[in-house]
Predicted model as a PDB file, atoms N, CA, C, CB and O in Angstrom, pLDDT in the B-factor column:
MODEL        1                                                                  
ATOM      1  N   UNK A   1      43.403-104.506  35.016  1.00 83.00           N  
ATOM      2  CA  UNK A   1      44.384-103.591  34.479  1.00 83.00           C  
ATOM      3  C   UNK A   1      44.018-103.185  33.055  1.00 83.00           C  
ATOM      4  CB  UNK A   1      45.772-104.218  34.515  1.00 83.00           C  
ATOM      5  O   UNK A   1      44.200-102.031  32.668  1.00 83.00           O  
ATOM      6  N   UNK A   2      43.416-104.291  32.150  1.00 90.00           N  
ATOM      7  CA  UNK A   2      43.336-103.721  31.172  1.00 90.00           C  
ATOM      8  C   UNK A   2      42.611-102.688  30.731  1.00 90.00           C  
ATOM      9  CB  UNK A   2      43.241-104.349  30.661  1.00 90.00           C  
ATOM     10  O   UNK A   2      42.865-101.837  29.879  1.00 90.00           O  
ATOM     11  N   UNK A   3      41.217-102.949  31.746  1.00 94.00           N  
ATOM     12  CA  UNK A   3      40.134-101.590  31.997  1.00 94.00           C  
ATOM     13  C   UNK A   3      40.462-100.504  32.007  1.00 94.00           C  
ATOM     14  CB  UNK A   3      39.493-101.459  33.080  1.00 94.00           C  
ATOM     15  O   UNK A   3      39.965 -99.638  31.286  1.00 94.00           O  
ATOM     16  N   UNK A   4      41.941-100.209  33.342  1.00 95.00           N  
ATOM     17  CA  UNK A   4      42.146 -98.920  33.502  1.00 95.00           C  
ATOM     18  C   UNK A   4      42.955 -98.522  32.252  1.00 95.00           C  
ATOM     19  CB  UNK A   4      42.802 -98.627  34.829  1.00 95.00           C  
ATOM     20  O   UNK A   4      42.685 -97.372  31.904  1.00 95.00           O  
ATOM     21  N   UNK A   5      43.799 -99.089  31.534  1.00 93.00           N  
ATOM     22  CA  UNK A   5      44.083 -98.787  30.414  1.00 93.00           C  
ATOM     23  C   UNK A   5      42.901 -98.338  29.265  1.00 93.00           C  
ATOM     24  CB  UNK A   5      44.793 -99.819  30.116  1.00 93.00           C  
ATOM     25  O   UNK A   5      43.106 -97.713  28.225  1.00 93.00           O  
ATOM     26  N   UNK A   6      41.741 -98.799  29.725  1.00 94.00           N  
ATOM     27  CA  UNK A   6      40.700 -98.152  28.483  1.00 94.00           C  
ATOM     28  C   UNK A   6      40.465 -97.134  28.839  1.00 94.00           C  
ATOM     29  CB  UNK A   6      39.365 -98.720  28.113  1.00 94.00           C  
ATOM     30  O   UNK A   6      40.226 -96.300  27.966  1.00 94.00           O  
ATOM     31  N   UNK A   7      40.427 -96.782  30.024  1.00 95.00           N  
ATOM     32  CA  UNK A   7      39.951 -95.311  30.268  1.00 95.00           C  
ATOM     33  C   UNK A   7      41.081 -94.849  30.523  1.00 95.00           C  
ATOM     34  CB  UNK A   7      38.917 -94.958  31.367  1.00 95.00           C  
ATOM     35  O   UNK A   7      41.025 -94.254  31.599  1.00 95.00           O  
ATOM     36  N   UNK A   8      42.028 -94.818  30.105  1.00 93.00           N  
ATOM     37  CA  UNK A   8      43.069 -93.662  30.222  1.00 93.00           C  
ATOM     38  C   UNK A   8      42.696 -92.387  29.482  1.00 93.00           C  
ATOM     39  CB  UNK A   8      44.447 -94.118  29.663  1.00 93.00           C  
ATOM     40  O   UNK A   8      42.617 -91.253  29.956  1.00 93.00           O  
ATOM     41  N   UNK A   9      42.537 -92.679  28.557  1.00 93.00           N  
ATOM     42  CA  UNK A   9      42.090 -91.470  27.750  1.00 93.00           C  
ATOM     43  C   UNK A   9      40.781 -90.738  27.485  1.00 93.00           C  
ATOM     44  CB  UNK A   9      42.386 -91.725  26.703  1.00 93.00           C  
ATOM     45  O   UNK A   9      40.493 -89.879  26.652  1.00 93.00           O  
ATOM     46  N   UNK A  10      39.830 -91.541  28.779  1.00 94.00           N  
ATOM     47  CA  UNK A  10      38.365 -91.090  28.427  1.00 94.00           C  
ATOM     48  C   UNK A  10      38.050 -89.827  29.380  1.00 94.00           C  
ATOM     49  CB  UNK A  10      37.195 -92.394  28.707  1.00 94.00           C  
ATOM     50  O   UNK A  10      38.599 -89.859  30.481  1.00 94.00           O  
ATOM     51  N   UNK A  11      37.213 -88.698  29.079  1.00 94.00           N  
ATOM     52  CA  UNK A  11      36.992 -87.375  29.593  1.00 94.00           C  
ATOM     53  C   UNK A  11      36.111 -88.090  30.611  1.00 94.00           C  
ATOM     54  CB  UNK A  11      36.345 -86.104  28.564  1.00 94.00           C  
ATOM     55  O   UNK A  11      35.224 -88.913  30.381  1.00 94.00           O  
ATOM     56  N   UNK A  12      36.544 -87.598  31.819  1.00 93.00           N  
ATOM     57  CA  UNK A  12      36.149 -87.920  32.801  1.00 93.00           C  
ATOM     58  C   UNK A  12      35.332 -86.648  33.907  1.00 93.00           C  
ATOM     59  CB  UNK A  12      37.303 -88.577  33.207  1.00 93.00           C  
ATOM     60  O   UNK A  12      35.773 -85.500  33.956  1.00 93.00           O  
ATOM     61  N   UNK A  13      34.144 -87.086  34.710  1.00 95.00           N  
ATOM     62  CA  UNK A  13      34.101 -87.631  35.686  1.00 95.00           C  
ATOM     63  C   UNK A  13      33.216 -88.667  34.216  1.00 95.00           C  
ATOM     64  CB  UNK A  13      33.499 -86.841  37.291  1.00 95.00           C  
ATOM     65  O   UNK A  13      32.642 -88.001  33.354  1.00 95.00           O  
ATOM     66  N   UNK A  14      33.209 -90.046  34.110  1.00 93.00           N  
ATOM     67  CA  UNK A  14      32.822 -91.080  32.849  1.00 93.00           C  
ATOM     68  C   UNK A  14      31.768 -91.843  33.906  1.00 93.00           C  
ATOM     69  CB  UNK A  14      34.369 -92.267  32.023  1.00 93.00           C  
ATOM     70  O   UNK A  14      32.146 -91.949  35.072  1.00 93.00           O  
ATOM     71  N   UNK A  15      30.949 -92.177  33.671  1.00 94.00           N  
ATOM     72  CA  UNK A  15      29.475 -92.766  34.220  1.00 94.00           C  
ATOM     73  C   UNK A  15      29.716 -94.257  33.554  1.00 94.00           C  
ATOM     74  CB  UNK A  15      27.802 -91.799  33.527  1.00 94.00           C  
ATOM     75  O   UNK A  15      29.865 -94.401  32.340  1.00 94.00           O  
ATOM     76  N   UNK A  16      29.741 -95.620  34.733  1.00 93.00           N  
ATOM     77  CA  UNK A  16      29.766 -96.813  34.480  1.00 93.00           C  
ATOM     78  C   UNK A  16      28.104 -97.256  34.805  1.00 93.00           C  
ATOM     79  CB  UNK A  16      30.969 -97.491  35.321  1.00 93.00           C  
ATOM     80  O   UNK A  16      27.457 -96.665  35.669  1.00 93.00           O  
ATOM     81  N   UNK A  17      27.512 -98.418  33.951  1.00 90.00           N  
ATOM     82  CA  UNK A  17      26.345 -99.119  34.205  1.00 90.00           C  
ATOM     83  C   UNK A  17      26.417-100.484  33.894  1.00 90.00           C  
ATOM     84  CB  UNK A  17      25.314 -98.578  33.561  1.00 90.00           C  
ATOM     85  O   UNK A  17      25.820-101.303  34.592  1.00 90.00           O  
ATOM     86  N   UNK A  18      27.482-101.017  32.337  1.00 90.00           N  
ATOM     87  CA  UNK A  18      27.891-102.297  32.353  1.00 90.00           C  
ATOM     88  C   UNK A  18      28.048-102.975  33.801  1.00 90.00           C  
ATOM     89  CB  UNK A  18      29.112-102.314  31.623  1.00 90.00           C  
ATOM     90  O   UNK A  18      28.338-102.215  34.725  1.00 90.00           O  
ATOM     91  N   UNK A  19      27.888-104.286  34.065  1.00 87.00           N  
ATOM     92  CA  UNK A  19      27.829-105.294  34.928  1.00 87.00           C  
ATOM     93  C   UNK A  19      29.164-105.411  35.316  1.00 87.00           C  
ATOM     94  CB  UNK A  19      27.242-106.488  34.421  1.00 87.00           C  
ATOM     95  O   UNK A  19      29.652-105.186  36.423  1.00 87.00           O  
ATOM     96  N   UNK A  20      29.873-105.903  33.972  1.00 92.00           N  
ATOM     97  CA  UNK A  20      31.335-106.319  33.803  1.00 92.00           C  
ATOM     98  C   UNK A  20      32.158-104.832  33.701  1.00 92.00           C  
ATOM     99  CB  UNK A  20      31.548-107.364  32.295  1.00 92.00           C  
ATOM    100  O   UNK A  20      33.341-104.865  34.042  1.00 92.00           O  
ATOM    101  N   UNK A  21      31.751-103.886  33.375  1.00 93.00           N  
ATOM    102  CA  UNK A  21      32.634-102.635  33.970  1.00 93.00           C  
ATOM    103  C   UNK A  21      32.924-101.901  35.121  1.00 93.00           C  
ATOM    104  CB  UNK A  21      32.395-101.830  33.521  1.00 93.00           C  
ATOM    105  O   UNK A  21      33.812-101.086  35.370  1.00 93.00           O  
ATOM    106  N   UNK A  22      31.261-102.713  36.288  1.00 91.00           N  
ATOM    107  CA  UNK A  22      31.039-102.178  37.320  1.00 91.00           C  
ATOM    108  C   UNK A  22      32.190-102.632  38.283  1.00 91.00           C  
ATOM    109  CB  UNK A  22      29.716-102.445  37.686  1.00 91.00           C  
ATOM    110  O   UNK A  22      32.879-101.898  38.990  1.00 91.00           O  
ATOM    111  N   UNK A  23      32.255-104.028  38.162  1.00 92.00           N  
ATOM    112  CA  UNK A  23      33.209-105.149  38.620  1.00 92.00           C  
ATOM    113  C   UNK A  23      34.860-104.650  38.585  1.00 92.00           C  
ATOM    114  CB  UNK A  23      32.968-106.515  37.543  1.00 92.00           C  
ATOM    115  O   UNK A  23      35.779-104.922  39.358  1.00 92.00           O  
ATOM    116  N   UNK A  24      34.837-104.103  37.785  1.00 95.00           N  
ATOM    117  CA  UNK A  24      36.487-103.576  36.909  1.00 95.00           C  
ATOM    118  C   UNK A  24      36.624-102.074  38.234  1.00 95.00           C  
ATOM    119  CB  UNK A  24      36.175-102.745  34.293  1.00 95.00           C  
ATOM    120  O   UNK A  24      37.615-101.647  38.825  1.00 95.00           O  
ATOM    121  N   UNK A  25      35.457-101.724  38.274  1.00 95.00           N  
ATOM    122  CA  UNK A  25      36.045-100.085  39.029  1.00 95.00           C  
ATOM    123  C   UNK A  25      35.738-100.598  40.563  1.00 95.00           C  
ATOM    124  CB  UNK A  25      34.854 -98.215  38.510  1.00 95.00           C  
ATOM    125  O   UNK A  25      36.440-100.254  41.515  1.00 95.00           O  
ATOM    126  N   UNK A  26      34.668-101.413  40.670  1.00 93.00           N  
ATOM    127  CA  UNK A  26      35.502-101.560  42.175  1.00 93.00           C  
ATOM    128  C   UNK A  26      36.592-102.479  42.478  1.00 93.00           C  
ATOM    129  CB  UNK A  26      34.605-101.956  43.220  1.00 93.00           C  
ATOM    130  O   UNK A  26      36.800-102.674  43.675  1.00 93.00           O  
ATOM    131  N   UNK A  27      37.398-103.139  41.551  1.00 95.00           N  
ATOM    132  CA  UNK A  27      38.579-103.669  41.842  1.00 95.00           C  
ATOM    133  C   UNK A  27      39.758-102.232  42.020  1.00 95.00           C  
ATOM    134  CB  UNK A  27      38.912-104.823  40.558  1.00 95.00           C  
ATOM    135  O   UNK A  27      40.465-101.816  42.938  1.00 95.00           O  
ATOM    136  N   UNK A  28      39.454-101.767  40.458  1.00 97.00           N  
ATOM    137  CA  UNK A  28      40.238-100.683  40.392  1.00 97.00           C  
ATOM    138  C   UNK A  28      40.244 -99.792  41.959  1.00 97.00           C  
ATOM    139  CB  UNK A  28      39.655 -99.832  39.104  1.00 97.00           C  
ATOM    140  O   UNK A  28      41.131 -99.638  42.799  1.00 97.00           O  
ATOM    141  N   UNK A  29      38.933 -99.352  41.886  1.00 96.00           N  
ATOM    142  CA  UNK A  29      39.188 -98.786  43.422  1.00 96.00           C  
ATOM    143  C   UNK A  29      39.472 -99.139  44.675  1.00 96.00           C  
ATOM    144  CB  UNK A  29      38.450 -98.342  43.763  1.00 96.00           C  
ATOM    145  O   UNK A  29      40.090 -98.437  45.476  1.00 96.00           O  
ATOM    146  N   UNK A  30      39.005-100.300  44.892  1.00 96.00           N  
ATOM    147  CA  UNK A  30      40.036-100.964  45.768  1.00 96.00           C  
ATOM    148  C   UNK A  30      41.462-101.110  45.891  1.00 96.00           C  
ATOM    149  CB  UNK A  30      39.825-101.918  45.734  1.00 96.00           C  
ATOM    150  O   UNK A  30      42.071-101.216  46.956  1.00 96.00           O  
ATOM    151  N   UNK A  31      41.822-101.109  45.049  1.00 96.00           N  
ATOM    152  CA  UNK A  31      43.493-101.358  45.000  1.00 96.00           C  
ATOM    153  C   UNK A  31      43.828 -99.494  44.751  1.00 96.00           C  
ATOM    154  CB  UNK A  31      44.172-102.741  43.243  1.00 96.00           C  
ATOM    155  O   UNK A  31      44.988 -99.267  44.407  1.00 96.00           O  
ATOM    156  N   UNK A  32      43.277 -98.741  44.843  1.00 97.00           N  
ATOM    157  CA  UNK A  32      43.648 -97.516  44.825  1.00 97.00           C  
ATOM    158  C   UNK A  32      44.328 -96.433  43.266  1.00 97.00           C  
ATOM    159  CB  UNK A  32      44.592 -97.736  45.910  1.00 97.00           C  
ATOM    160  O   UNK A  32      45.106 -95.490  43.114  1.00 97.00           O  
ATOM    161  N   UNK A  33      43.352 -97.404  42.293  1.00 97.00           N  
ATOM    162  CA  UNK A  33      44.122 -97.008  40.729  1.00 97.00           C  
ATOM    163  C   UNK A  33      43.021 -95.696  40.556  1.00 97.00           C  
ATOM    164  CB  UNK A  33      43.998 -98.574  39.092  1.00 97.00           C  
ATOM    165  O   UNK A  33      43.393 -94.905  39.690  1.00 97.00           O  
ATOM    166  N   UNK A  34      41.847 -95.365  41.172  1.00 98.00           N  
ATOM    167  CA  UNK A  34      41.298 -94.859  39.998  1.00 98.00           C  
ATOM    168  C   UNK A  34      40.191 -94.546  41.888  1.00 98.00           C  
ATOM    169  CB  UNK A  34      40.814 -96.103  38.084  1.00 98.00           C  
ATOM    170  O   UNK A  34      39.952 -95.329  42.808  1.00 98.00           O  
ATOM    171  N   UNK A  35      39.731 -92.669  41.623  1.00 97.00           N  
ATOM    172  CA  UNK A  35      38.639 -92.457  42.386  1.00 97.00           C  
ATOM    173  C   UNK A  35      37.403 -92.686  41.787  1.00 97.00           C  
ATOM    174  CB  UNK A  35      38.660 -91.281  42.844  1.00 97.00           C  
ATOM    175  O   UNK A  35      37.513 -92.656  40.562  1.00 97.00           O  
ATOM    176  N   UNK A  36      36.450 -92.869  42.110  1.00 96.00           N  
ATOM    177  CA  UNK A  36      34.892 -93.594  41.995  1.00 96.00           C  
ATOM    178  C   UNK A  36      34.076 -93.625  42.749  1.00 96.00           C  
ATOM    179  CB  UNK A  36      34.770 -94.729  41.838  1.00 96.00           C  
ATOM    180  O   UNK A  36      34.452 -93.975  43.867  1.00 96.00           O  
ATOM    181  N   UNK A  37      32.633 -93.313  42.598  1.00 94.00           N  
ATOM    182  CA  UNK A  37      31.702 -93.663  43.228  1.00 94.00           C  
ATOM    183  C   UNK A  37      31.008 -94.610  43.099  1.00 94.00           C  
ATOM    184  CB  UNK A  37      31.175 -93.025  43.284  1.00 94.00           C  
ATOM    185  O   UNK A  37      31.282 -95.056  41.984  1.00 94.00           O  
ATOM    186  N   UNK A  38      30.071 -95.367  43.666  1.00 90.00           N  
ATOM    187  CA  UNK A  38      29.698 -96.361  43.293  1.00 90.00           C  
ATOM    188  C   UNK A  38      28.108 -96.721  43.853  1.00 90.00           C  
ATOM    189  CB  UNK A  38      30.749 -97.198  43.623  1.00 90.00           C  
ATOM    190  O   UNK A  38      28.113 -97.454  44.842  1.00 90.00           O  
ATOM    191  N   UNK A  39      27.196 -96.441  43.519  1.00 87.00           N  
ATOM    192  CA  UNK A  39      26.107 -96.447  44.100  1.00 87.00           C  
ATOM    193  C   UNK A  39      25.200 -97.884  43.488  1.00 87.00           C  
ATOM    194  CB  UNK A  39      25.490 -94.978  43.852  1.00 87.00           C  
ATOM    195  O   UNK A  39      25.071 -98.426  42.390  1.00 87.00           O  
ATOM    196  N   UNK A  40      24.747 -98.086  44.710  1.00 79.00           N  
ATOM    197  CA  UNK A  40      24.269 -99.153  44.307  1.00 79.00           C  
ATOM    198  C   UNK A  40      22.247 -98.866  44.532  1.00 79.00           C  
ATOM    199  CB  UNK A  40      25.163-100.452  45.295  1.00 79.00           C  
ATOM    200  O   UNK A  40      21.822 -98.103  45.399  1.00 79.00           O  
ATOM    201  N   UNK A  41      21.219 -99.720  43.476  1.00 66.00           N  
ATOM    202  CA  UNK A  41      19.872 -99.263  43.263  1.00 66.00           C  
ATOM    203  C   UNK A  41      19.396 -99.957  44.451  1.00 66.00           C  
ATOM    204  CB  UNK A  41      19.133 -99.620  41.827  1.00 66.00           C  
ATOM    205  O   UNK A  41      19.939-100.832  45.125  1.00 66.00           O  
ATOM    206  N   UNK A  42      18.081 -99.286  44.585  1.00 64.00           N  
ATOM    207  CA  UNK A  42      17.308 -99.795  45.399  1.00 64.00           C  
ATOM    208  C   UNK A  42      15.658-100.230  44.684  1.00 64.00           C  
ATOM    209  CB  UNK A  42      17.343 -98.745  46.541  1.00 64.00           C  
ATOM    210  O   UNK A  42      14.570-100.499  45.193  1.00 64.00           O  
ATOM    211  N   UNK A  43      16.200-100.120  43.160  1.00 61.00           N  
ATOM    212  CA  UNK A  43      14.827-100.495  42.129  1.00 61.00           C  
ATOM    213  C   UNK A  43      15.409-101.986  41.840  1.00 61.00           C  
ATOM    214  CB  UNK A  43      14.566 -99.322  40.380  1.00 61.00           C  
ATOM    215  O   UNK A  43      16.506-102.268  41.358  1.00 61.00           O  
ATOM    216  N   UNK A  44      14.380-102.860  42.264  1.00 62.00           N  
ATOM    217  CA  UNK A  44      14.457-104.650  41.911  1.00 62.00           C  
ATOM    218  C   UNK A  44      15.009-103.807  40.221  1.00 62.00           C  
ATOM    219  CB  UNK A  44      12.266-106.084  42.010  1.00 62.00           C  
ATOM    220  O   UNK A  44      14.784-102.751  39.629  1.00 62.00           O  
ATOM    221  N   UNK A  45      15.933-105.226  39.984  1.00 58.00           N  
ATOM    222  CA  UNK A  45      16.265-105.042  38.438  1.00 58.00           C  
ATOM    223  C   UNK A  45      16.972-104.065  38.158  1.00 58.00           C  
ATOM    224  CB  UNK A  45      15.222-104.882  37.597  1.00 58.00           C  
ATOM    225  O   UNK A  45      17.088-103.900  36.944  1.00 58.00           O  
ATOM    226  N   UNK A  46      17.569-103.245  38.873  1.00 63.00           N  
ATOM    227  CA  UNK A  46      18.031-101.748  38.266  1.00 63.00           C  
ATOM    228  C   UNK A  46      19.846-102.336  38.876  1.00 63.00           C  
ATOM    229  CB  UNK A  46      16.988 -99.773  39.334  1.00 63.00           C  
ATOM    230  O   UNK A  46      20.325-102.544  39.991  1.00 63.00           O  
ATOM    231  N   UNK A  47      20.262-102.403  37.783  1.00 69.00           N  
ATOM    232  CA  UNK A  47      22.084-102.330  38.766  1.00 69.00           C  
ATOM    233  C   UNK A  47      22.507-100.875  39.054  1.00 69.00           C  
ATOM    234  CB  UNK A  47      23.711-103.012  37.642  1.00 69.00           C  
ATOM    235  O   UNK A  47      21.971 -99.811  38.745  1.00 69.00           O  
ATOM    236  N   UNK A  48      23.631-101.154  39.739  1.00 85.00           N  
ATOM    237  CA  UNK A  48      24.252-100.257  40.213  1.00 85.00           C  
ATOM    238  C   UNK A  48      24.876 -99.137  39.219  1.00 85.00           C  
ATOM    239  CB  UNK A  48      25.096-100.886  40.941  1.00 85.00           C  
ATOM    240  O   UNK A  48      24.760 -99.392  38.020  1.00 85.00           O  
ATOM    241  N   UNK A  49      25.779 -97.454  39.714  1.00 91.00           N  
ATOM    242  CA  UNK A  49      26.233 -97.083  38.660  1.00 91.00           C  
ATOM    243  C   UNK A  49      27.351 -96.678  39.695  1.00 91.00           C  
ATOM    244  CB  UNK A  49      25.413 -96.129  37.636  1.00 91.00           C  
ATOM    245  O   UNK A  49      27.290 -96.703  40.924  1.00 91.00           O  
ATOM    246  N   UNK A  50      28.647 -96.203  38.668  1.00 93.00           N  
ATOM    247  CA  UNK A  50      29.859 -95.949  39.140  1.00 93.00           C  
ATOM    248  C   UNK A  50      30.179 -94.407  38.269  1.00 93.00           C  
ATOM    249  CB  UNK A  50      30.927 -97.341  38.837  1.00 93.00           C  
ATOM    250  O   UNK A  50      30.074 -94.028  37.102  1.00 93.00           O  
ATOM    251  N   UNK A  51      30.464 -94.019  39.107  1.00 96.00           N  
ATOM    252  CA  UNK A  51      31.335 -92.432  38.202  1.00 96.00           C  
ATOM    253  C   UNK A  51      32.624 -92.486  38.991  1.00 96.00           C  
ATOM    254  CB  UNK A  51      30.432 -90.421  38.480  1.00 96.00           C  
ATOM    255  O   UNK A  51      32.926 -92.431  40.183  1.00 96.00           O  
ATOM    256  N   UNK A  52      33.510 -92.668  37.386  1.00 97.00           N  
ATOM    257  CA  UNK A  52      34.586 -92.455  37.880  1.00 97.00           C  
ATOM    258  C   UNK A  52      35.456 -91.583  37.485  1.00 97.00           C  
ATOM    259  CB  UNK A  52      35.028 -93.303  37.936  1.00 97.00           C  
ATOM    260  O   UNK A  52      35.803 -91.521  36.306  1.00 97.00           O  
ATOM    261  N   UNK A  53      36.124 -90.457  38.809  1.00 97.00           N  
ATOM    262  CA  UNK A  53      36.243 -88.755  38.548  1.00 97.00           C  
ATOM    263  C   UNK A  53      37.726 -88.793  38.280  1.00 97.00           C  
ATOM    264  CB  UNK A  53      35.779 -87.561  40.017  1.00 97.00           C  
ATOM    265  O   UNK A  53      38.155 -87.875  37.582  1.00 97.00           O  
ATOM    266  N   UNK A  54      38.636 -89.752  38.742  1.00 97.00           N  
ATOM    267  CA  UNK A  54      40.231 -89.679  38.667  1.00 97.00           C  
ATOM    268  C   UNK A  54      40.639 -90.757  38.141  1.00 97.00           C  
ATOM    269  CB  UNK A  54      40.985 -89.526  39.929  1.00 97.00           C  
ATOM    270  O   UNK A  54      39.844 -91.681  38.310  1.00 97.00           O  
ATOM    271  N   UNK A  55      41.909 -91.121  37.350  1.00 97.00           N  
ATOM    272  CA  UNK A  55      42.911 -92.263  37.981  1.00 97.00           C  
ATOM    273  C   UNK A  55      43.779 -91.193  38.757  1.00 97.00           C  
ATOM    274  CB  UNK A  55      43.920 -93.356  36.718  1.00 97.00           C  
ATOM    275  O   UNK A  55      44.065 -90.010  38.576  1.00 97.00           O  
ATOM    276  N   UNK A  56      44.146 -92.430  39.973  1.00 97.00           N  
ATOM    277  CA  UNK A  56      45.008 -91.756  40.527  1.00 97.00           C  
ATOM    278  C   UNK A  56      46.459 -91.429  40.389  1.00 97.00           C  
ATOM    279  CB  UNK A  56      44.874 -92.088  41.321  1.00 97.00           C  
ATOM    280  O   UNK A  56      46.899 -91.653  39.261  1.00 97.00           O  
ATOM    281  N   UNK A  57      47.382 -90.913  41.329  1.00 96.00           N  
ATOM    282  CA  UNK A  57      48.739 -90.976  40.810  1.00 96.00           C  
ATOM    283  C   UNK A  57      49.332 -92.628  40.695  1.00 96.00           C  
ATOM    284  CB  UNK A  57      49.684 -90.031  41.862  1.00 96.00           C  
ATOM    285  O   UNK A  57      50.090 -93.011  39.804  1.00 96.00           O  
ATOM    286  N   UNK A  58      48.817 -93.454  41.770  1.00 96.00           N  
ATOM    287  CA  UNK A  58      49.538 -94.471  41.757  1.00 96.00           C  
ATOM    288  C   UNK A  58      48.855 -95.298  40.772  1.00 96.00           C  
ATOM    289  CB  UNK A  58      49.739 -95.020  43.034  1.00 96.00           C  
ATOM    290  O   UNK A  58      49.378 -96.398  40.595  1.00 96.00           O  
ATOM    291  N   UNK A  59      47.563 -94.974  39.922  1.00 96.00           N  
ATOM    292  CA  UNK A  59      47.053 -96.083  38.566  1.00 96.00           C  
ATOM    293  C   UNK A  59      47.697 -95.380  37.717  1.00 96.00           C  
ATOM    294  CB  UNK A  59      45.312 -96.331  38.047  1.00 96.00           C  
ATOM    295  O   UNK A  59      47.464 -95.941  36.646  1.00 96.00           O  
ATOM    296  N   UNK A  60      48.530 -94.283  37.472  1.00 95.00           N  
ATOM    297  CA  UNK A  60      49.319 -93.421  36.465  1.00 95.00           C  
ATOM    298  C   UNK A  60      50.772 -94.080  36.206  1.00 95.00           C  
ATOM    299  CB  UNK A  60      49.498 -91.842  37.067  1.00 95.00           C  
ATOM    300  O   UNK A  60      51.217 -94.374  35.096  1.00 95.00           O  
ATOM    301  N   UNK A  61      51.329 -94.230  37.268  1.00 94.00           N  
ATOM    302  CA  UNK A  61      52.223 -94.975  37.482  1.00 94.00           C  
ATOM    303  C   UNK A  61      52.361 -96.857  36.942  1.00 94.00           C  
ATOM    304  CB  UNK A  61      52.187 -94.680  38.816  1.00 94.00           C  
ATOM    305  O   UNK A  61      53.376 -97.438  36.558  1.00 94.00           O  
ATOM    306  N   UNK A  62      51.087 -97.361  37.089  1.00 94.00           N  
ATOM    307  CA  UNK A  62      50.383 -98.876  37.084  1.00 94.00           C  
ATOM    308  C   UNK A  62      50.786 -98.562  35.792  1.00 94.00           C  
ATOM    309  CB  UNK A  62      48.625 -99.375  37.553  1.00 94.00           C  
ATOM    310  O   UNK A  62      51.851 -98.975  35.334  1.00 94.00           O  
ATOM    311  N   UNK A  63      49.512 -97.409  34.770  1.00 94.00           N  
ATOM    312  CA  UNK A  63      49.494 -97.339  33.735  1.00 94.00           C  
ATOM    313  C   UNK A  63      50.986 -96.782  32.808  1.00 94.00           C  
ATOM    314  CB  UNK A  63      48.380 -96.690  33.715  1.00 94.00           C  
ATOM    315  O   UNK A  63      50.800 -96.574  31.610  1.00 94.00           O  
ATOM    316  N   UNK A  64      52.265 -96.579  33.307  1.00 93.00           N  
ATOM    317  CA  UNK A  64      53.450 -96.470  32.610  1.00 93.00           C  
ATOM    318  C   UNK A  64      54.137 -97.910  32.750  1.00 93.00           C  
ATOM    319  CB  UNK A  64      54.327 -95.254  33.177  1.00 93.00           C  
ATOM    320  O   UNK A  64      54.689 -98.415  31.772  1.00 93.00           O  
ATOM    321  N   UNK A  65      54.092 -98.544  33.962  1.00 91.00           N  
ATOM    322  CA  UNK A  65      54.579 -99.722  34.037  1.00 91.00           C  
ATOM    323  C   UNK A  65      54.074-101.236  33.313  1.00 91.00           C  
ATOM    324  CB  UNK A  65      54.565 -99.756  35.248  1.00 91.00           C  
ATOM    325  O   UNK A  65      54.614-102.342  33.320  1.00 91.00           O  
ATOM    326  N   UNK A  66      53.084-100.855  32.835  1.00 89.00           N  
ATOM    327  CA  UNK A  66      52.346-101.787  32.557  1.00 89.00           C  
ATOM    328  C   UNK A  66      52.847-101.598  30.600  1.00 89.00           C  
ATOM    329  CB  UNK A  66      50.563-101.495  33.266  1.00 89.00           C  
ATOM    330  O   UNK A  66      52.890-102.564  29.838  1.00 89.00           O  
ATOM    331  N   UNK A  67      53.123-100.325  30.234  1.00 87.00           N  
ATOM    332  CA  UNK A  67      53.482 -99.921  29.032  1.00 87.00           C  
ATOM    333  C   UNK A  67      55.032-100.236  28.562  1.00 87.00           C  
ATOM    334  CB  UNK A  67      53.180 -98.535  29.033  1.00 87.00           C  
ATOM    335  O   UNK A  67      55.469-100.475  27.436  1.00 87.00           O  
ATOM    336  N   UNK A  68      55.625-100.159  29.691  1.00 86.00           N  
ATOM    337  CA  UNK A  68      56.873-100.400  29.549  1.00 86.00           C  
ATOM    338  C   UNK A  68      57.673-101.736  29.951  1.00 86.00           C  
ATOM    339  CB  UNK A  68      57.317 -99.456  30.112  1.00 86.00           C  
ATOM    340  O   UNK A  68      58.862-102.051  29.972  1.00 86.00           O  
ATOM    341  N   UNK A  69      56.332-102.438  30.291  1.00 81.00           N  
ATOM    342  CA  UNK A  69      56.527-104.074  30.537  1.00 81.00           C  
ATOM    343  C   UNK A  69      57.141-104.476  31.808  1.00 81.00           C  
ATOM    344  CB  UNK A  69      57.459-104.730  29.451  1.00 81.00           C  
ATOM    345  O   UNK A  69      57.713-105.539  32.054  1.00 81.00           O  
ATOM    346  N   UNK A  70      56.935-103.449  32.596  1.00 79.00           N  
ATOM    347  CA  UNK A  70      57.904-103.385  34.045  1.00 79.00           C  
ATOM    348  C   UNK A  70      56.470-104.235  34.720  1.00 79.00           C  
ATOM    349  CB  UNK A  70      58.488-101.298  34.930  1.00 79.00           C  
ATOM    350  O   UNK A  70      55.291-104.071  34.407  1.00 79.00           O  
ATOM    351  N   UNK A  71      57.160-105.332  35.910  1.00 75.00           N  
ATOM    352  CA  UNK A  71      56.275-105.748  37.229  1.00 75.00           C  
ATOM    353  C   UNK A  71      55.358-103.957  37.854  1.00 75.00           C  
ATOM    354  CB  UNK A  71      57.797-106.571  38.788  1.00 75.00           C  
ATOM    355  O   UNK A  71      55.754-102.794  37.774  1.00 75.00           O  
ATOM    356  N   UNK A  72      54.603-104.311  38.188  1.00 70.00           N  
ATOM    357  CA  UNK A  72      53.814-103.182  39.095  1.00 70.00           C  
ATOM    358  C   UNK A  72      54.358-102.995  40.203  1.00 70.00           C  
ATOM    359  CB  UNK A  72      52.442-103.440  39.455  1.00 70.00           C  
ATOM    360  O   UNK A  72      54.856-103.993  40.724  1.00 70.00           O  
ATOM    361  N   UNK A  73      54.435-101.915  40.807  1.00 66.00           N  
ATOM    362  CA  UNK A  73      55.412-101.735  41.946  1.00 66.00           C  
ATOM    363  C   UNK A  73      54.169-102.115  43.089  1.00 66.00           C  
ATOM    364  CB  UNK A  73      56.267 -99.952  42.061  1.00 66.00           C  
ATOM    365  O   UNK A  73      54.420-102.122  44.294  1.00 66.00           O  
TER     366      UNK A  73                                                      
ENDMDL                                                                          
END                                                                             
C-alpha cells in the first residue's frame, strides 16, 4: 500500500526495474490497485520490467481510505 501511495502522483505510463518495486506492482496488480505490465528477461542477469499505465478506480478508492484512516473496503 505504501508503494501505491508513491505513485499516486507520478506521470504515468512510469517504467519499474527496482527488484523491490517489481514485487510491489505485482502485488498491486494482483489485488487489482493499479494496471501493469510486467515482462519478464530472457538475458541471464537481466530482471524483469513493469510499466505501470493506471491506478485503478478501486486503488483510488484504497488510496482515499487509506488517507482517511478508514479499513479498506
Amino acid at each position: 500500500m505504501d508503494y501505491l501511495l508513491s505513485i499516486e502522483h507520478v506521470h504515468l505510463p512510469f517504467r519499474v526495474t527496482d527488484e523491490h518495486a517489481l514485487q510491489c506492482v505485482r502485488v498491486l496488480k494482483a489485488a487489482g490497485l493499479i494496471e501493469a505490465s510486467i515482462v519478464g528477461s530472457d538475458v541471464p542477469g537481466k530482471d524483469s520490467v513493469a510499466d505501470i499505465r493506471a491506478i485503478t478506480g478501486k486503488g483510488r478508492v484504497a488510496i482515499a481510505h487509506r488517507r482517511q484512516g478508514k479499513p479498506l473496503p
